[in-house]
Every structure is written in structure tokens, then in C-alpha cells.
N, C-alpha and C positions, 0 to 999 in steps of 0.2 A: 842189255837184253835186246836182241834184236826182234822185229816184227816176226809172229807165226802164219803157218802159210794160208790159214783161215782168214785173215786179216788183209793177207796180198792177195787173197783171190777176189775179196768183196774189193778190194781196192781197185786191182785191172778192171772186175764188171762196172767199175762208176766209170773209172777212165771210159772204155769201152763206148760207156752211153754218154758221160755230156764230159767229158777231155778230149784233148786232143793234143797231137807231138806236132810242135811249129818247125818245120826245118825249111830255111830259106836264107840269100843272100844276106850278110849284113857290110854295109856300104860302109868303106873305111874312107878317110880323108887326112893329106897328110899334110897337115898345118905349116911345114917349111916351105915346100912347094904350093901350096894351095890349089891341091889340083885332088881327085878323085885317083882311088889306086885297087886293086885289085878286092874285090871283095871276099870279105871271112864267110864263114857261115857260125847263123845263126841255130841255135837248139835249144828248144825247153816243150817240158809238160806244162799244160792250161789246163786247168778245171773254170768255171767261172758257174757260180751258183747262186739264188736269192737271197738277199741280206738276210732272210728268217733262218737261213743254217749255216750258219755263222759258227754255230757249236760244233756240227758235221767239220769245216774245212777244217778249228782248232786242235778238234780228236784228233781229224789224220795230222798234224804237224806234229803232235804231240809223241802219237805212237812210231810216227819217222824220225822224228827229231832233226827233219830240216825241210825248206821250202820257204818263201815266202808270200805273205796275206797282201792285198792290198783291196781297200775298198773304193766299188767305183761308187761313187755315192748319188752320180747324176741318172742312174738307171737301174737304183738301189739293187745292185749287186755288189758281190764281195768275189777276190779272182783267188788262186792258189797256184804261184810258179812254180816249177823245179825246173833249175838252171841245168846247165849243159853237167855243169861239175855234180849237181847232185842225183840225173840219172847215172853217168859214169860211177860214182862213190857209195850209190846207197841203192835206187830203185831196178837199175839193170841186174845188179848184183844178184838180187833176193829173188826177184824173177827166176832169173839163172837156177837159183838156188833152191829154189819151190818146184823147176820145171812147170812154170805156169805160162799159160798164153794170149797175148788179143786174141778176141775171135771175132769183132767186129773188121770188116773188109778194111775199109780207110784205115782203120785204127793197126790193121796189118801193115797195110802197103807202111805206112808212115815209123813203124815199127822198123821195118825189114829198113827203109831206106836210112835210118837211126844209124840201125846196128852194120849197114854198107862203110857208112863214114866215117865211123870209129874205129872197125878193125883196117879199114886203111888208110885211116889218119890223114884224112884229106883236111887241108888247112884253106882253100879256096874253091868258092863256090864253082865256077869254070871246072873244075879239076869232077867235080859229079857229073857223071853221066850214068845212072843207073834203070833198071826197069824191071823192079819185082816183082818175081814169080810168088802166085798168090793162090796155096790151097785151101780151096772152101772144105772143111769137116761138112759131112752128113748128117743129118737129125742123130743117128745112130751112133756115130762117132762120138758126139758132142754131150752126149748125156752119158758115155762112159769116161770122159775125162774127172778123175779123181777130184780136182778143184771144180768140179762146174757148178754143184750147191751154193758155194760161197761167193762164186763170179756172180752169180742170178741173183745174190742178196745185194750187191752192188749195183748190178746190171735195172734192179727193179726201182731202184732210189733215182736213179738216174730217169729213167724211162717208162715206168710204172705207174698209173693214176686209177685211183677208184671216181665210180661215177654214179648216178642214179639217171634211169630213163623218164622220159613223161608218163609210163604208166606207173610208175615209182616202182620198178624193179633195181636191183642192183647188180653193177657187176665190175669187174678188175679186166681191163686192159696195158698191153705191151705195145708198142710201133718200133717200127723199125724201116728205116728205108733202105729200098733199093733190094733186087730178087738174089744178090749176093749173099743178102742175110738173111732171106724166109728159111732154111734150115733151124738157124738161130732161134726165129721164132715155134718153130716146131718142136723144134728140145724144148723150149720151156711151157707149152702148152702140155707135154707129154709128162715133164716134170712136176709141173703143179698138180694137172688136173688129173692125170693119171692114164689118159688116152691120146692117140692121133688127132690131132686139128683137124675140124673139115676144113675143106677146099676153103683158103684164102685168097681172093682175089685183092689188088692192089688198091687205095685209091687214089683220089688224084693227085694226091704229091706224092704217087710212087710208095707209099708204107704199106708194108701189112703189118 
């Protein structure tokens, strides 16, 4: 039984907010010669989350049924890989298959330049010269997308903190950096709470 699309959509919303697609250089070396030779590239999905959800990374290996855990234990964190073969075999697939989206910017560009080197099977790094074209969705847009409930359930585990004020009010915040993705934050202010955000101003690391 493979993953339902409920599942891949709260899936992409984690990716979205604390994943990420590593695509770079990987430095080959040829032991006869001992010399340095043309470099591969490297690809895999990172999650990296606190060791207290540990049961989080196992559910999603469990409901994928591939990837692997490794624990950094010096900054008690736990990571979650998917190698090059398991988005090609399992994660790109279902995506495809869901018609589901990143909607995070980075998490696009990194996306698009993925799916650059796959369909033309570029085997060396040198060989990439790409520069993805990157459409932002609208507030509007983005809250009629069919998966966007399920991405926001993802999206919120990632990115999502409740808090209380000094006058001991309470309340639920989102961030997000960078004005590529205030949209983002607009659908889900409009989603949750049922109205338009006021005016967001940035602050100083860029989030709203």
C-alpha cells in the first residue's frame, strides 16, 4: 500500500518548513592515479529534528518504507536522509502522483533544480548550469490548492509555536522568511483564522 495523498501533503508542508534538497558537487578521487577527477553530484532530502520526535521521523519511515535515521547525539538531534535512489523510486513518484507542490521559494528553486538533473541525467557536476524560473502562487491561489489543508498540517509541525505574552495572553504564531513567502503566510492566516492578516511588516531576520 502506498502513501495517501493526505499524508504527502502534511509530508511536503514538514519538508517545506525544516527540509531541505542538498544538490551539490560530490568530489570523486581516483585511487590508481591519486589525483582528483571530475566531480558527481551529490542529492538527497534532510529533515533534521529534536531528539524528543524521534517517533515523528519513525512514523514517516515507516509509512515510506525507506529513508534513513541517524542520530546526532552531540546536539541531540536525530536527521532523516532520502538518498538520491529513494526520491527517484519513491518520493518524486508520489508527488507526481498526488500532483502536489513545494510552495516554499528555496524549497522550489531546490525542487525545480532536482528535477533539471534528472530528466537530463547529468552525471557531473560542471555539466549543471541551470536557473529556475520561480512562480510565487498568490494568497488566493494557494488556499485553492486541493492538498494545502494537509501541507499546513506539516507546514505547522515544522514552523508553528504556541506562546503566552507577559500579560498572560495566549496566542499561535507562523514565520516565515523572506517577502517570497508572505503569500504563504497570508493563506494560512486566512485559513486558520478565517480573515485577511493585517498588514505584516518584516522583522529583523526578514520573517513575517
Amino acid at each position: 500500500m502506498k502513501p495517501n495523498k493526505d499524508f504527502m501533503s502534511m509530508f511536503v508542508g514538514l519538508m517545506d518548513g525544516d527540509g531541505y534538497i542538498e544538490i551539490g558537487p560530490q568530489k570523486q578521487y581516483n585511487k590508481l592515479s591519486k589525483s582528483n577527477v571530475k566531480s558527481t553530484i551529490r542529492i538527497r532530502l534532510v529533515i533534521r529534528l529534536h531528539k524528543r520526535d524521534e517517533a515523528l521521523i519513525n512514523y514517516i519511515t515507516e509509512v515510506l518504507k525507506t529513508g534513513s535515521i541517524s542520530n546526532l547525539n552531540s546536539i541531540n538531534q536525530i536527521r532523516l536522509i532520502f538518498s538520491k535512489k529513494d526520491l527517484v523510486t519513491v518520493i518524486i513518484p508520489l508527488i507526481k502522483l498526488y500532483n502536489i507542490q513545494f510552495l516554499n521559494y528555496n524549497r522550489k528553486k531546490q525542487y525545480n533544480l532536482l528535477i533539471h538533473i534528472l530528466e537530463n541525467r547529468f552525471i557531473h557536476w560542471k555539466d549543471v548550469n541551470f536557473i529556475p524560473t520561480i512562480i510565487n502562487y498568490t494568497c488566493n491561489n494557494i488556499i485553492k490548492l486541493d492538498f494545502f489543508d494537509n501541507w499546513l498540517v506539516g507546514f505547522t509541525m515544522a514552523e508553528g509555536s504556541f506562546g503566552i505574552k507577559t500579560n498572560g495572553s495566549a496566542f499561535f504564531q507562523i514565520k516565515q522568511k523572506g517577502k517570497e513567502n508572505y503569500e504563504i503566510i497570508k493563506a494560512i492566516c486566512l485559513t486558520i483564522a478565517k480573515r485577511e492578516a493585517k498588514l505584516i511588516k518584516a522583522d529583523t531576520a526578514n520573517c513575517y
